[in-house]
GUPAVO-405018 format. One record per residue (C-alpha): x, y, z; residue in one letter. Coordinates in steps of 0.2 Angstrom, whole numbers, plus 5000, padded with zeros to 4 digits. Each point is the difference from the previous one (the first is absolute). Layout:
XYZA ...
// end
This chain:
482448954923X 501349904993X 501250175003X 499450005020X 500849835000X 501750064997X 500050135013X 500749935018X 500450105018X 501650094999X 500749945016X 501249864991X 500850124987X 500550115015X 500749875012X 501349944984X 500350184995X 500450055018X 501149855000X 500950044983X 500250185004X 500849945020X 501049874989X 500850134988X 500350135014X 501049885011X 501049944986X 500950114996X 501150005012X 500749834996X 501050064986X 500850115018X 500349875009X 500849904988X 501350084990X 500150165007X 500349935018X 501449884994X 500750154990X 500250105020X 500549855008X 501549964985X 500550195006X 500549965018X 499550165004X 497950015005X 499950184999X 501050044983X 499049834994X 498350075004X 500650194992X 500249904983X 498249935001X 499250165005X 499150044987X 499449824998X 499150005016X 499150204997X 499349914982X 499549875012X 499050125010X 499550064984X 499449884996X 498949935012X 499150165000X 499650014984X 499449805002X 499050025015X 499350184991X 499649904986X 499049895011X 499050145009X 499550064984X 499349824995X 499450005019X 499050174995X 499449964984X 499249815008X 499450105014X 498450034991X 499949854990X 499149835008X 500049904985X 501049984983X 499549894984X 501549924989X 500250174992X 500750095015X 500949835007X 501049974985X 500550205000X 500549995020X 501149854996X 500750124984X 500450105014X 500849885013X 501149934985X 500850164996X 500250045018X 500949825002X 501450094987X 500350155013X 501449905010X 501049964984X 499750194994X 500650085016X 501549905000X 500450044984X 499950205005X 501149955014X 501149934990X 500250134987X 499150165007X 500850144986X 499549854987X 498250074991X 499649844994X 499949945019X 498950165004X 498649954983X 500149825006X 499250065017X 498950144995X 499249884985X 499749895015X 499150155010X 499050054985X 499449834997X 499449965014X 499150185000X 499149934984X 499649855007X 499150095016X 499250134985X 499249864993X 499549925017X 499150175006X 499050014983X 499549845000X 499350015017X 499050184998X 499449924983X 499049835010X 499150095015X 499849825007X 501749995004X 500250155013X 499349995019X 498450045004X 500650215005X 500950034985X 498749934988X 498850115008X 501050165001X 499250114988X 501850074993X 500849834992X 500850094984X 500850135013X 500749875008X 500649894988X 500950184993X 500949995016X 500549815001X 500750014986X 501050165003X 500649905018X 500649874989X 500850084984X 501050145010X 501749865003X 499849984982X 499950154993X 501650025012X 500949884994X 499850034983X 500850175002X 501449935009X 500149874985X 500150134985X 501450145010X 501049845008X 500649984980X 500550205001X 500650015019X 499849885013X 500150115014X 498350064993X 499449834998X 500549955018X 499250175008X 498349944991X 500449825008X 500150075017X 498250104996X 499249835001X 500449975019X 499150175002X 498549934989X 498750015013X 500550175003X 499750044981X 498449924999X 499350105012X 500650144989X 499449934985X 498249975007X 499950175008X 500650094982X 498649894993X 498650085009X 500450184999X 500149974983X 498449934996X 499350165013X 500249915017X 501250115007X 499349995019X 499949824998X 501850004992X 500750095015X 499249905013X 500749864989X 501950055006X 499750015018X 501549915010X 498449935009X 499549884987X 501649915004X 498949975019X 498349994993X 499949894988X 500049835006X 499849814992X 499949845008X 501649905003X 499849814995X 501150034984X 501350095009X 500049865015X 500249884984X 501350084992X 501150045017X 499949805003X 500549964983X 501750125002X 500449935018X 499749824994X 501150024988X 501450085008X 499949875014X 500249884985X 501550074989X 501250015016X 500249824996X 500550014982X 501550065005X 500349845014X 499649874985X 501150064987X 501750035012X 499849905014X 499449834998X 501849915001X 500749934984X 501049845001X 501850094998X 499450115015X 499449865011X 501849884998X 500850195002X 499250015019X 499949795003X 498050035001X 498450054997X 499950075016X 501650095000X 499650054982X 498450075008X 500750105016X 501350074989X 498350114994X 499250015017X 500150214999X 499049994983X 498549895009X 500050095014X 499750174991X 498849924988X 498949955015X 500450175007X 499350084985X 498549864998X 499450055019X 500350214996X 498949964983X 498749885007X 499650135017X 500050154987X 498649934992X 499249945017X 500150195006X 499050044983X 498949875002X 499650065018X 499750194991X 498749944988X 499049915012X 499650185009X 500150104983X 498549994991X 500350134986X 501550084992X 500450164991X 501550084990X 501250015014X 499649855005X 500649924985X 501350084999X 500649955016X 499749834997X 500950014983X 501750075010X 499849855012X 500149874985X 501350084992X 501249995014X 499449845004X 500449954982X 501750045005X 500349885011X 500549844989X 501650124998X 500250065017X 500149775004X 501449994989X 501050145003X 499749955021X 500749804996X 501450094989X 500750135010X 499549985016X 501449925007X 501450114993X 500250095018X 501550064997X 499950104983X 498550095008X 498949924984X 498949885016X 499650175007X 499350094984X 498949824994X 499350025018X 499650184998X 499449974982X 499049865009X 499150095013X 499850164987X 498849874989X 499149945012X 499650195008X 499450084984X 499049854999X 499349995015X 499950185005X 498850034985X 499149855008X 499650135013X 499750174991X 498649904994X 499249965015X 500450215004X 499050034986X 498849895004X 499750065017X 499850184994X 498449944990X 499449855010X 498250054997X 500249994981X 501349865001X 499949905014X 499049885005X 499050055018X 500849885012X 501650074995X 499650165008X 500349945018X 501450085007X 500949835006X 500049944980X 500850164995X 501449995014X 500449824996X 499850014981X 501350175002X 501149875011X 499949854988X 500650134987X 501350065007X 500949875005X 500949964984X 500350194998X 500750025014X 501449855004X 500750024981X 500250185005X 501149945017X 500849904990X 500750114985X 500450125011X 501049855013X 500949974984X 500850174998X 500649995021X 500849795000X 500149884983X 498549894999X 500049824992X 498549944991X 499749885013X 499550115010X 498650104990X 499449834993X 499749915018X 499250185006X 498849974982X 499649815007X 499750095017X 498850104994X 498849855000X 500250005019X 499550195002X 498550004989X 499349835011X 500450115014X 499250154996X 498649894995X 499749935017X 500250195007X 498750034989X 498649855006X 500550055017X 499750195000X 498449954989X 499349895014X 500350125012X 499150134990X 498749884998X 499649955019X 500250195004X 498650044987X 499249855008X 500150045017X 499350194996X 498549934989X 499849895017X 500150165011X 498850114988X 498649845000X 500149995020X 499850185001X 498650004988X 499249835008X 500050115018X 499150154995X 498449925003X 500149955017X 500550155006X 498750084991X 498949895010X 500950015015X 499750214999X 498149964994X 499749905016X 501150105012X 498750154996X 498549885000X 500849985019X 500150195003X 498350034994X 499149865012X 501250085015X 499350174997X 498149954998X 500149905018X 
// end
């Protein structure tokens, strides 16, 4: 009895780990848009500024897939879990504290990516956390009471727990290979690194080994079906979670930047005469940074709109929602580099921030969309039924494609006339014009659909109301015949 007492709904353990894990994932970018931004803009030259910091913004990407990775394998591993003692509480904050110390280990293989040391730091980091998910998954199998009511009654629970725990000891098994050859070639060591954005892949691999093994070669095959990455499905209140926690934060770090370097100091303020003056002499920077806050916050309202109509998800759903975040991570860089650069009309760097710009916001919104695409292919598995009208498709399609479609105008507008940032940050404000619009569309065609179906239910009950007084109209027209004839 007194171990019952200890054991409490997993609900809150998840909401702070999805927190943690949208926390860590967006942060990273703020070592970007610090430094390595003020690096390209001390160059004078955006396009040889943002060569030098290349390879800073692929380990980014990195990165954040191996973060958000990291958090579906949590997401997995939870999936079957619907309550936790202090045993498996205590290990799940292990895991978040060690996944906290990614940021600093990325940056220190940005830094110094031929250095091993760098390479151990991150792959101890991977392997811990491996460990730590170990420990969670036995745990769990070990206290039947802690697993939802379909796992606890599936006849096959040491099966799988096998295959937990070879789902979450694949990245560190990886890493650790990549940690013992980085000392004898780094090359190696980074081709093992780049195995760990194909982990999904491998674990399918891994699980399908497994069974033809152990005998189960039909199953094993049927295990590496594409298919499975369509069939298999989960619910999506995690992932909704986690997709508000990176867009909040993004929305929120675009103001870091406008803190630190732009509230006027006293020697600015006596330089312009006043506050004001002080202030105006920044006007391209607010303007973008509302720009940017208005492109973030209608991003997420667009992925908010989704996940009303999408009721389940599967792989490539995820994945497509990962590719989303990831550009969208992108954009406290893509602020400052529009407010820097985006009045230099006449070196051509305005033109190339714009189309840097608008690229961002296409790869983050486009993805937005092959989403939905993918949704729609499976709406009976994914969907929920009142998003299988026609009219919600057309308008979900249009709503989708509306950032898609005026960042490509743009970039390519950009390669015909030079383009200020004024005038891709007022289109962004804009933008809350056309979705009201489009909006209003929608209520309309909606109520026109409505008194159409309306109007033919009215039609079809009329009809159906007549039938019985003609039907006794014709009874007694041949009741009039008959007494006609007999006479």
């Amino acid at each position: 009895m007194a171990r019952e007492d200890h054991i409490s709904p997993s609900e809150r353990s998840l909401a702070y780990s999805d927190a943690i894990f949208a926390i860590v994932a967006t942060i990273m970018i703020l070592p970007l848009s610090g430094q390595a931004v003020q690096g390209v803009a001390g160059s004078k030259d955006l396009l040889a500024g943002l060569l030098k910091i290349w390879f800073k913004l692929l380990i980014y990407a990195l990165a954040f897939v191996l973060v958000s990775s990291t958090w579906d394998t949590h997401s997995r591993v939870f999936r079957h879990i619907e309550k936790v003692n202090e045993t498996i509480v205590l290990l799940n904050l292990g895991v978040l504290m060690v996944v906290t110390f990614l940021p600093f280990a990325f940056l220190m293989i940005a830094e110094y990516p031929r250095e091993p040391a760098a390479i151990v730091l991150f792959c101890c980091c991977i392997a811990v956390v491996g460990v730590f998910k170990a420990a969670i998954v036995w745990q769990v199998y070990s206290r039947q009471n802690l697993l939802n009511e379909a796992e606890a009654e599936d006849g096959n629970l040491s099966s799988n727990r096998r295959r937990a725990l070879l789902m979450v000891m694949i990245k560190p098994i990886i890493a650790t290979i990549a940690a013992l050859v980085s000392i004898g070639s780094i090359e190696t060591a980074w081709a093992f690194l780049l195995l760990l954005v194909l982990e999904p892949v491998l674990r399918q691999i891994g699980e399908a080994v497994y069974h033809c093994v152990r005998g189960k070669t039909r199953y094993g095959l049927r295990v590496m079906r594409p298919s499975r990455l369509v069939s298999e499905t989960a619910e999506t209140s995690r992932l909704s979670c986690f997709s508000d926690g990176v867009y909040s934060i993004v929305a929120t770090l675009i103001i870091l930047d406008i803190c630190v370097n732009n509230v006027p100091t006293a020697a600015h303020v006596q330089m312009h005469g006043s506050v004001v003056k002080a202030l105006s002499n920044d006007a391209p920077v607010f303007l973008s940074y509302v720009g940017t806050f208005v492109t973030v916050c209608l991003l997420w309202y667009l992925h908010h709109t989704m996940f009303r109509h999408i009721r389940a998800q599967n792989s490539i759903v995820l994945t497509c929602n990962k590719m989303a975040l990831l550009f969208a991570g992108y954009l406290p860089i893509v602020f400052k580099l529009t407010g820097q650069f985006g009045k230099e009309v006449g070196t051509g760097n305005s033109s190339l921030a714009v189309q840097v710009n608008s690229a961002v916001v296409f790869l983050a919104s486009v993805w937005l969309l092959a989403m939905w695409m993918v949704a729609s292919c499976k709406k009976s598995e994914l969907l929920h039924p009142s998003a299988h009208k026609t009219m919600s498709n057309v308008f979900m399609i249009a709503h989708l494609s509306i950032y898609p479609v005026t960042s490509l105008v743009i970039f390519c507008l950009c390669f015909i006339a030079p383009i200020n940032s004024d005038v891709i940050n007022w289109v962004q404000i804009g933008m809350i014009g056309v979705f009201i619009l489009m909006k209003l569309l929608r209520n309309v065609a909606q109520k026109r659909l409505e008194k159409g179906e309306a109007e033919i239910s009215m039609d079809k009950t009329q009809q159906l109301s007549e039938i019985p007084t003609n039907a006794g109209s014709f009874r007694a027209m041949q009741e009039g015949t008959a007494v006609t004839t007999a006479v």
